[in-house]
C-alpha angles and dihedrals in degrees: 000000000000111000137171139218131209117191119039091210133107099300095040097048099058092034091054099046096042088055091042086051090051079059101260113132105241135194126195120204119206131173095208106086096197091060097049083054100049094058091039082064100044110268135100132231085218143052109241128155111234099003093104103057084041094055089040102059094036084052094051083041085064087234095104125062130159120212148160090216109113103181088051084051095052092043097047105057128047077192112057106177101203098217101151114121131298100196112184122252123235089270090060092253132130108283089222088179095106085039095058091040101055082047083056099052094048082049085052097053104015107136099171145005108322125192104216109196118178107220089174115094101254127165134269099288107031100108084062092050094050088049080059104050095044085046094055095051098048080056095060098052098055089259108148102151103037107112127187134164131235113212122188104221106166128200129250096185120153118206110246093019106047099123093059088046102055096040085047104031116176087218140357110213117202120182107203139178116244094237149093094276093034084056087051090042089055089044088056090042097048083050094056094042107045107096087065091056090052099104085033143339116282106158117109109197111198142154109290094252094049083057101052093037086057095058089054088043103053097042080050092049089046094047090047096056089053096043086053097051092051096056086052098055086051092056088041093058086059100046098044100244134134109246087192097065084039082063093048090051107049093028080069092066104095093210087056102030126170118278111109095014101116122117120225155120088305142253140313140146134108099297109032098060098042109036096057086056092043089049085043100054089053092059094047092050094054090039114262132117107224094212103186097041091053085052098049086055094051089046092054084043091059093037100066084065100060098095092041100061089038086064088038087055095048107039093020129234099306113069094175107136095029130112114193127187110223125205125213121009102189117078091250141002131286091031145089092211113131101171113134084348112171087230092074097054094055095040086054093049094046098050089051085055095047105253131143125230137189106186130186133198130165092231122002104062093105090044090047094042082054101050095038092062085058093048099057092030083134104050110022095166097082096062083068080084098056124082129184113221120206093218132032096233088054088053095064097048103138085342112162092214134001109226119196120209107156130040105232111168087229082077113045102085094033121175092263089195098046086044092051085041097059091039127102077211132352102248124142132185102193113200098191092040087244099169134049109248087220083060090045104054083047093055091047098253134149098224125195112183134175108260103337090123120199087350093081 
């Protein structure tokens, strides 16, 4: 099948490789001309495990091309995914202005029947507004008897293991219109997707609206598990219990389970953060205050904060003087995303306060150095006291603390003499909770986790 993808991000770019791997001839649209360039030449704009030997052997295979030529786009693919960003406004609210645009431009150049299908996470009513907008522009152009579909297929990609996730999906959620062309529209979409329902069905055909209210809902659900755990890590600190065997625990219950369990420093990332506003806002729109949601924000918000009053309580207010290795830059592991990462928050807090601070992570150190330089766009100069080390041992050289901020697995089973060895003190505010505190005061380590009470 020929199929197009607009949007050479994150969600287009795995999207596009996995359905040129399944043998459809793909080809991804994108505006920005440098990137275009940079995966015409062999690279990629993002850290994915897997996606560039994926990309590699679909492009040598002659199913994957990357281009800036929109009337080619529109011309190539019956089926054009729309999976280019959704940032949020400053209400908190989808930014639908890339969405409508990419509709506008199908509209524009359109010659036949299109399914339109948005693979960004948009609200509850977008799909009407891209109708709209394709609508509009066949108008204009004089148009009357040209029919397409718009199909709401959201994404359920996780960072670091999107390619699994999209090749063994636990579900694949299509919002449809119950109509000749929204038939036509399902028929398109069970042939694309077949390959993936072969062992069982997958596949959950909805309204439109159902479909693009359960991306927002499951990301919401997700976020509030993590916001809640982590309210309760910060109660367990006072009271002088082990959120980890809480966890345990609770994590036992079949009807609570596991996943998202896990107590830190919060989330970030591309989907969490915005996603909650964006859900939020709706509600708001339409009247109703969304509680819990506003409260999981506030919770991530203040959570970003933990270590940092941990390092404040125990060096005080005034870090000048001090140097700290950091440990993990990206939001999660097995990314270079940097987008709402918890790190930033606490670099940006300990360089107000004076410190010092030599961080390492396997993969995010170009994009932090990027978005760092954002960040303090008003006051550069204090960037002259970070340093980005190439290997984690060489972070904590004569380093006061170690601060963990992100779980690699590269540092999970560190050389504890070595590290003791290179510090000034062997103090460590672990972020993940990593390490288990009856392992640390073995080892002779000061250890500062997050809601592991009397037991750090």
């Amino acid at each position: 099948m020929n199929v197009t993808i607009i949007g050479s991000g994150y969600v287009g770019l795995v999207t596009g490789a996995c359905l040129a791997d399944l043998g459809n001839h793909v080809f991804c649209l994108d505006v920005d001309q440098a990137k275009i360039d940079l995966l015409n030449s062999g690279g990629i704009p993002i850290f994915e495990p897997g996606l560039k030997e994926v990309i590699e052997r679909n492009v040598e295979a002659g199913r994957l091309v990357f281009s800036t030529d929109v009337a080619a786009s529109v011309a190539h693919g019956e089926v054009q995914f729309i999976a280019v960003g959704t940032p949020p406004d400053e209400d908190g609210s989808a930014d639908l202005k890339y969405v409508l645009a990419a509709a506008r431009n199908i509209g524009r150049h359109m010659d036949g029947f299109k399914v339109v299908i948005d693979k960004s996470t948009v609200p509850v009513g977008t799909a009407d507004k891209v109708a709209a907008v394709i609508r509009a522009e066949l108008a204009q152009r004089g148009v009357q008897d040209m029919s397409f579909s718009v199909v709401s297929n959201p994404e359920f990609l996780k960072e670091g293991a999107a390619i699994e996730d999209f090749t063994r999906p636990d579900r694949i959620v299509l919002g449809v219109k119950d109509d000749v062309e929204g038939r036509q529209a399902l028929a398109t979409m069970r042939e694309l997707y077949a390959p993936f329902n072969r062992n069982h069905e997958r596949t959950r055909v909805m309204d439109v609206k159902s479909a693009e209210f359960t991306k927002y809902a499951a990301n919401a659900m997700l976020a509030t598990r993590i916001s809640f755990m982590n309210e309760l890590a910060n109660l367990a600190d006072e009271v002088g219990a082990d959120i980890e065997l809480v966890r345990q625990g609770i994590g036992s219950d079949p009807r609570i389970g596991y996943s998202f369990l896990y107590a830190g420093t919060g989330y970030g990332g591309s989907c969490f953060p915005k996603d909650v506003q964006a859900l939020a806002s709706t509600g708001r729109e339409h009247g109703q205050v969304l509680r819990v949601l506003e409260a999981v924000e506030a919770v991530n918000r203040d959570q970003k904060q933990v270590l940092v009053n941990k390092v404040f309580a125990r060096f005080g207010h005034n870090l000048l003087g001090k140097t700290f290795a950091m440990w993990g830059l990206a939001f999660k592991p097995n990314t270079d995303d940097m987008r709402d990462a918890p790190s930033r928050v606490i670099i940006g807090a300990l360089l107000r306060a004076g410190a010092s601070i030599c961080a390492h992570d396997p993969v995010a150190t170009e994009e932090a150095r990027r978005v760092l330089a954002v960040d303090f766009a008003e006051a550069p100069a204090l960037l002259d006291r970070i340093r980005f080390a190439g290997k984690p041992m060489e972070a904590v050289q004569d380093a006061d603390a170690l601060i963990i901020v992100t779980e690699w697995k590269a540092y999970r089973s560190p050389n504890w003499t070595a590290l003791k060895t290179a510090m000034k003190a062997p103090v460590i505010f672990d972020g993940r909770n990593l390490y288990e505190p009856h392992a640390m005061r073995q080892n002779g380590v000061h250890y500062i986790a997050v809601g592991r009470g009397g037991h750090g």
